[in-house]
C-alpha positions in Angstrom: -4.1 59.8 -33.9 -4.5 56.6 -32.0 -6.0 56.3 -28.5 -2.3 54.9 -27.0 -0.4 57.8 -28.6 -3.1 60.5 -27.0 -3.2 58.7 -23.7 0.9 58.2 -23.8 1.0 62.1 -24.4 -1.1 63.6 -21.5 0.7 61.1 -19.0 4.0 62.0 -20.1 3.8 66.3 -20.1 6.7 65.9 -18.7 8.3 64.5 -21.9 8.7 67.2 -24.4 10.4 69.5 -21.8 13.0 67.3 -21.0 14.5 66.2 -24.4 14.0 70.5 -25.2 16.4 70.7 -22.1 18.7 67.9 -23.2 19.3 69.6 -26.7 19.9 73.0 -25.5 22.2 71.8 -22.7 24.2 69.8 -25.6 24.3 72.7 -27.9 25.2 75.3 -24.7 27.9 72.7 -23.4 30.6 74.0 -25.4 30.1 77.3 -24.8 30.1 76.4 -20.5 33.1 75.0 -20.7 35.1 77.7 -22.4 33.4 80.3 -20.2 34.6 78.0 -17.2 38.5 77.2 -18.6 38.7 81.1 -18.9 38.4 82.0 -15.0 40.8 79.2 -14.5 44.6 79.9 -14.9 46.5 78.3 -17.7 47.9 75.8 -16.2 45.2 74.4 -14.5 43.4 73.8 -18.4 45.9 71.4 -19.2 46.3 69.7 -15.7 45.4 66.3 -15.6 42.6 64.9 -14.4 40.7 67.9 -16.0 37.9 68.6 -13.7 34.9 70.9 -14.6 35.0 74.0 -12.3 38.3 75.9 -12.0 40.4 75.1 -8.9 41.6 77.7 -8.6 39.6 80.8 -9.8 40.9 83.6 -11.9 38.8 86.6 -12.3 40.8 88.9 -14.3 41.1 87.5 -17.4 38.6 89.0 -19.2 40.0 92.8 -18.2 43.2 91.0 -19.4 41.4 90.5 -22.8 39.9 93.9 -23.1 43.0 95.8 -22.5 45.1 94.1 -24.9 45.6 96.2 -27.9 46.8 93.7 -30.2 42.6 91.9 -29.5 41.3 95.4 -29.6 42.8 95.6 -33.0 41.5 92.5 -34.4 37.8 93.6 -33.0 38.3 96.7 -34.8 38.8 94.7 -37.9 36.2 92.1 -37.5 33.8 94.6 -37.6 35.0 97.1 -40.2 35.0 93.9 -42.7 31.7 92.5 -40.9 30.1 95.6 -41.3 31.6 97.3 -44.8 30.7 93.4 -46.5 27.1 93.2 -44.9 26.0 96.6 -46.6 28.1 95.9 -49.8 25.9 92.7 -50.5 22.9 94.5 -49.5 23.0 97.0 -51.3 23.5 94.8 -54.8 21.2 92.0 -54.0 18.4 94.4 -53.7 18.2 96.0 -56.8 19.8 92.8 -58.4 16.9 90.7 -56.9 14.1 93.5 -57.4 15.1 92.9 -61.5 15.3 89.1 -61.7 11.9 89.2 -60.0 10.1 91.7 -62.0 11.7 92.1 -65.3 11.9 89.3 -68.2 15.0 90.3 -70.0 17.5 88.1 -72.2 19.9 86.2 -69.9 18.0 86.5 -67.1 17.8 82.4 -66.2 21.3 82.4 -67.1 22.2 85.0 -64.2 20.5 83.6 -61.7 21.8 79.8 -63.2 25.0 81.7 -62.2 24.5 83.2 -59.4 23.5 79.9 -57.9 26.7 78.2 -59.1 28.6 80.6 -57.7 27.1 79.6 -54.0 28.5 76.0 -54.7 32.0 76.8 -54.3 33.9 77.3 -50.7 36.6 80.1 -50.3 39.2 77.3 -49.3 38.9 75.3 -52.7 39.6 78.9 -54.1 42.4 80.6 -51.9 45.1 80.3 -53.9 43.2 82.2 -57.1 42.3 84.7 -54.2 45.8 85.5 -53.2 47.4 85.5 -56.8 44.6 88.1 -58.0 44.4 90.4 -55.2 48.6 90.4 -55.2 48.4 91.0 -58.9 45.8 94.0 -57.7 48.6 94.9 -54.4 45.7 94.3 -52.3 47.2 91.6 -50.2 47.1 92.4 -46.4 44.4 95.6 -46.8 41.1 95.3 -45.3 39.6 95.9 -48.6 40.7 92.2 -49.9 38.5 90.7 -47.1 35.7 93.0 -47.6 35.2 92.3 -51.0 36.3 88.5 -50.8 33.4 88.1 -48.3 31.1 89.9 -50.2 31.0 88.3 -53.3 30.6 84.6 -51.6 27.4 86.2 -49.5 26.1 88.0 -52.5 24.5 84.7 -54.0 22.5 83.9 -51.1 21.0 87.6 -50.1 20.1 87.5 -54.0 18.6 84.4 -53.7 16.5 84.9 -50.9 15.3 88.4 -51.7 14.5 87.0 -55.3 11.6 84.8 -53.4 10.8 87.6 -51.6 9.8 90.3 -54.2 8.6 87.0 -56.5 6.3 86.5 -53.8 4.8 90.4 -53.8 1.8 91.0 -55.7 2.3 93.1 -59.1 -1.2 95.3 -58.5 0.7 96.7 -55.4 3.1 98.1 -57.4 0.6 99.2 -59.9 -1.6 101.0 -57.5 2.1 103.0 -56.3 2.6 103.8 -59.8 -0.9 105.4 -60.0 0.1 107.3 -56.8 2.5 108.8 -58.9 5.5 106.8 -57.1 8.6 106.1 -59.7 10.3 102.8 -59.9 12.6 103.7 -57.1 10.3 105.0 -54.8 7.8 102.2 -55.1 11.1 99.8 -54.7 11.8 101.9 -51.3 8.4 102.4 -49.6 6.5 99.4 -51.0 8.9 96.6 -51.9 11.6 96.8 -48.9 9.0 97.0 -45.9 7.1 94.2 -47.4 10.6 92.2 -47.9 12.2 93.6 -44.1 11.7 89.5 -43.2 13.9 88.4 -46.3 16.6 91.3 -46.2 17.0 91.3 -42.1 17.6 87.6 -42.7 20.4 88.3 -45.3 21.5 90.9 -43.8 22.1 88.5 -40.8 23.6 85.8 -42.2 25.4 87.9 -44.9 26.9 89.2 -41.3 27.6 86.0 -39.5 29.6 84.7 -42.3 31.6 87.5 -42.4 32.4 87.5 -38.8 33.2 83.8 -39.0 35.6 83.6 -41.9 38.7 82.1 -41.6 40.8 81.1 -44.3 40.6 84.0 -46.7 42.0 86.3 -43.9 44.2 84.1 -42.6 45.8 83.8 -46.1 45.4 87.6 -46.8 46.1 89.3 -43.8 49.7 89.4 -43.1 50.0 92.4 -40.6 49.5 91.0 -36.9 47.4 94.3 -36.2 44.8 94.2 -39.2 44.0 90.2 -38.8 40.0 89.7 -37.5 39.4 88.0 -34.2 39.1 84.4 -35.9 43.0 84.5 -36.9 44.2 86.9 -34.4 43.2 84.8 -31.3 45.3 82.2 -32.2 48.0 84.2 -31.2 47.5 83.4 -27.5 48.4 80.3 -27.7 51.7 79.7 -30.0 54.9 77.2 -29.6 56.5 79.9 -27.0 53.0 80.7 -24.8 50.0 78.9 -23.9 47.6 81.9 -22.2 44.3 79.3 -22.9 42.8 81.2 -20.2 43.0 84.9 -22.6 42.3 82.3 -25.7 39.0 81.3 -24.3 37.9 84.2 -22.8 38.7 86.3 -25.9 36.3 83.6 -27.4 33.5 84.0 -25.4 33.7 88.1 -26.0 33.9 87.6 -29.9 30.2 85.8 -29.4 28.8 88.7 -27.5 28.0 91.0 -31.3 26.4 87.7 -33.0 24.4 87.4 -29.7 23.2 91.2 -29.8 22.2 90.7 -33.5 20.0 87.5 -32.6 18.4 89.3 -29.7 17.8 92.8 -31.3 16.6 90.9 -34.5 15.0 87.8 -33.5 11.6 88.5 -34.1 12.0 89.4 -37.7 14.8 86.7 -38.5 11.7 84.0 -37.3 9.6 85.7 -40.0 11.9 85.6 -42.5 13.1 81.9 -42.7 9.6 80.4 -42.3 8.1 83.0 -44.9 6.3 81.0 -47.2 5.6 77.7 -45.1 2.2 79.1 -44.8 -0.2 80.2 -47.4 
């Protein structure tokens, strides 16, 4: 490193702070403003000149939020499909990943050639196949349709990922379990899965997240005002007849809070799990 770099770094210490600050605050902003236009009443969103703190402030909009059954409903749902989809993909990638990784069998390039494709396509380019097969299967508006709709376009990456995982593992490991007098499944439970609890927390998280997040399937699928998830249900607060912003963005800022949880209660081994491999 040259002297003027060095000498530019310890007089600016300052520096590196600042910009840290200036990206955080830019990715934060959003999420400030909503959290300010929900104590503000409706009216006052949409009142021009906008200004940045409420003029008048409204503090009940959040119990508003949480005592509306029709939002308590489509919680309820967000995390019944969340949930149900997250442990359906887990519970395939492993053992689908644990083979690809340690077994040579005909076909097996082939799967995971497939299983890759299958990441390339988007649920939208695909909705209309969606709705036609599960009406042919009378699945339309069930919670089933989502939970099985956003398990199988998770399912490629949590393979992916835990493939690298138990490719990474040592073979002798697995060896010495056997000579322990550990089966196949019980080496794959106490050996393999704590040694791949970076790889399958980060699946399991993301596998989550995506669930949580989806949009078009359900909105397509889920007819019944009750069973939609939060993503398609909040919408209803602000239609052609009412405009509650205020509920709208505070019912926002709520559906954050279980995605915020997961971060925090996870964090450390989410860290471990995308950087795995960076260092030998």
């Amino acid at each position: 490193m040259s002297a003027p770099a060095i000498s530019w770094r310890r007089s600016r210490p300052w520096a590196l702070p600042v910009v840290g600050l200036a990206v955080g605050l830019a990715f934060l902003w959003p999420y400030l403003v909503m959290l300010l236009d929900a104590f503000r009443p409706s009216e006052d969103v949409v009142q021009t000149p906008p200004s940045l703190l409420p003029r008048v402030w409204k503090w009940s909009t959040f119990g508003e939020v949480l005592g509306d059954e029709r939002f308590l409903a489509w919680l309820k749902t967000s995390l019944l499909v969340s949930v149900a989809s997250t442990a359906i993909v887990v519970l395939v990638a492993v053992p689908a990943a644990y083979a690809t990784a340690r077994f040579r069998f005909p076909g097996r390039m082939a799967f995971l050639f497939v299983v890759l494709v299958t990441q390339m396509f988007s649920p939208t380019s695909l909705v209309v196949g969606i709705y036609r097969e599960f009406f042919s299967l009378n699945l339309v508006n069930t919670y089933l349709a989502l939970i099985l709709t956003n398990a199988a376009f998770n399912l490629a990456f949590a393979i992916w990922i835990l493939h690298g995982f138990f490719s990474s593992i040592p073979v002798e490991l697995e060896e010495a379990a056997e000579l322990d007098g550990c089966g196949r499944f019980a080496t794959l439970r106490r050996v393999m899965l704590p040694l791949t609890l970076p790889g399958l927390v980060t699946a399991t998280v993301f596998t989550f997240i995506a669930a949580w997040n989806e949009y078009v399937v359900a909105l397509t699928l889920m007819l019944d005002d009750t069973k939609k998830p939060l993503t398609v249900g909040i919408n209803s607060y602000v239609t052609g007849y009412e405009q509650n912003w205020d509920q709208l963005f505070g019912a926002s800022i709520i559906a954050i809070v279980p995605v915020v949880i997961l971060f925090a209660v996870i964090e450390r081994h989410l860290v471990g799990g995308l950087t795995a491999g960076s260092v030998k």
